[in-house]
C-alpha positions in Angstrom: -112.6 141.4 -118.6 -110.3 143.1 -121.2 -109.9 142.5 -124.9 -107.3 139.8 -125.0 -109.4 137.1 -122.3 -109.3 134.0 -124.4 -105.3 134.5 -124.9 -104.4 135.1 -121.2 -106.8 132.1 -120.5 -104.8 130.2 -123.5 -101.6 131.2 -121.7 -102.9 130.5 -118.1 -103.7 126.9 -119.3 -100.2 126.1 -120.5 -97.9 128.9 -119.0 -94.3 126.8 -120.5 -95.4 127.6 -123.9 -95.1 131.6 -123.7 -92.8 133.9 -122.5 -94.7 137.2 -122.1 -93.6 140.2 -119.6 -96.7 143.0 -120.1 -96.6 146.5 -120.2 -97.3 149.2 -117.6 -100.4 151.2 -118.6 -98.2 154.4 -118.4 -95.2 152.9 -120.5 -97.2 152.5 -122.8 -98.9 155.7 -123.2 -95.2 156.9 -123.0 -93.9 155.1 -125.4 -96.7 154.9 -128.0 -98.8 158.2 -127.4 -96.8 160.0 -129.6 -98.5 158.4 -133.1 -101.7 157.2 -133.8 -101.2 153.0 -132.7 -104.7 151.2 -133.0 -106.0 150.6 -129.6 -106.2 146.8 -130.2 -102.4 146.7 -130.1 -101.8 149.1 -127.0 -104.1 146.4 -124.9 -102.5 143.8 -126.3 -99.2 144.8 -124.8 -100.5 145.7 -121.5 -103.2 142.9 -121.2 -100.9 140.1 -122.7 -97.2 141.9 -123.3 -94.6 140.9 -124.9 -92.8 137.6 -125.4 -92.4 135.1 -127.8 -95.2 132.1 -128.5 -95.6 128.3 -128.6 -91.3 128.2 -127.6 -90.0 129.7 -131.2 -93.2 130.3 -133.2 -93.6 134.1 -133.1 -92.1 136.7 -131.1 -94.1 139.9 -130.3 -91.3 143.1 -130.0 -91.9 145.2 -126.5 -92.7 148.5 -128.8 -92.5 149.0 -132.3 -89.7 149.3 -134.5 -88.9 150.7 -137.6 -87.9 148.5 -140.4 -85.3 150.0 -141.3 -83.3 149.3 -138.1 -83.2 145.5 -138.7 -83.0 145.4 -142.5 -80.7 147.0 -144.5 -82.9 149.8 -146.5 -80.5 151.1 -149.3 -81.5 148.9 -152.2 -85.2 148.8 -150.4 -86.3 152.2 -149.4 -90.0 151.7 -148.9 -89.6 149.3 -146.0 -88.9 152.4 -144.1 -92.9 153.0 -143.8 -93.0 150.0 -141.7 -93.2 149.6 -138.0 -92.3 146.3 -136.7 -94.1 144.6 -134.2 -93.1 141.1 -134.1 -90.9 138.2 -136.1 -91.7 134.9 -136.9 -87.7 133.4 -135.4 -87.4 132.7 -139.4 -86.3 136.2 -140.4 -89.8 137.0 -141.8 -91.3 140.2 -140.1 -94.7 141.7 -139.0 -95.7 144.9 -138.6 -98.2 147.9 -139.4 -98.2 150.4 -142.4 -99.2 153.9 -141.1 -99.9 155.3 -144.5 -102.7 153.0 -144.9 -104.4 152.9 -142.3 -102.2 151.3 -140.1 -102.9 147.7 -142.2 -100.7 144.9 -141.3 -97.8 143.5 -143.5 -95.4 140.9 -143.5 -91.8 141.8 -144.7 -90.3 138.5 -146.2 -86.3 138.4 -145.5 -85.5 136.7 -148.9 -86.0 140.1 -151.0 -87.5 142.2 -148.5 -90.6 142.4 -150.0 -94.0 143.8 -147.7 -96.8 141.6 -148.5 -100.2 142.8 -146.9 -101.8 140.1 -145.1 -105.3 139.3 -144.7 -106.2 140.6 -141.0 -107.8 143.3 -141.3 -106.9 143.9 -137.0 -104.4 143.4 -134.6 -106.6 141.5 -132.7 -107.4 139.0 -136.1 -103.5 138.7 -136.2 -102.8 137.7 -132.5 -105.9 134.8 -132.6 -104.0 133.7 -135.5 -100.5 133.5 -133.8 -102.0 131.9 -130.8 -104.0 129.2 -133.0 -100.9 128.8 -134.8 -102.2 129.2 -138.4 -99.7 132.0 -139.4 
């Protein structure tokens, strides 16, 4: 049984509420070997995948992304840091900040701003998503 059990069951049980592809094992270790990811989120990808939730709720990226490649960084230079994992369909983004210790942060699209949020894992943040209390 891998990490992620009691979401694939959550998904098994009610398949038309997700939308999740997963991710070869070898993807990802091309795609995400290159930095130092937390292991909770590589098997999230290829346990689970990627795909949006609950039909609009939160949408988990197939990789991560830099911030600065959906926002526009000039006036806001420190979103850069960011790598993007996921969106919330409102505009409001979620992602990991390397430079400290890869916590988790939530870039609001109003002013940009990167809030850290409470999970201290990626795992905390996906039982979260998938128990809608976001």
């Amino acid at each position: 049984m891998g990490r992620y059990a009691d979401i694939l069951k959550k998904i098994n049980e009610a398949p038309s509420d997700y939308n999740f592809q997963k991710m070869s094992k070898s993807k990802a270790e091309k795609e995400l070997a290159s930095i130092d990811i937390p292991q909770d989120y590589i098997d999230f990808l290829t346990e689970v995948g990627f795909g949006s939730v609950f039909d609009g709720y939160f949408m988990f990226y197939g990789g991560l992304i830099e911030a600065d490649e959906i926002y526009d960084d000039v006036d806001y230079p420190e979103i850069k840091n960011v790598l993007l994992f996921g969106d919330n369909f409102s505009g409001d983004a979620m992602g990991f900040l390397p430079a400290e210790n890869w916590s988790i942060v939530e870039i609001w699209h109003e002013d940009l701003s990167i809030v850290p949020r409470e999970e201290k894992t990626f795992m905390e943040f996906v039982s979260k998503v998938f128990s809608k209390k976001l």
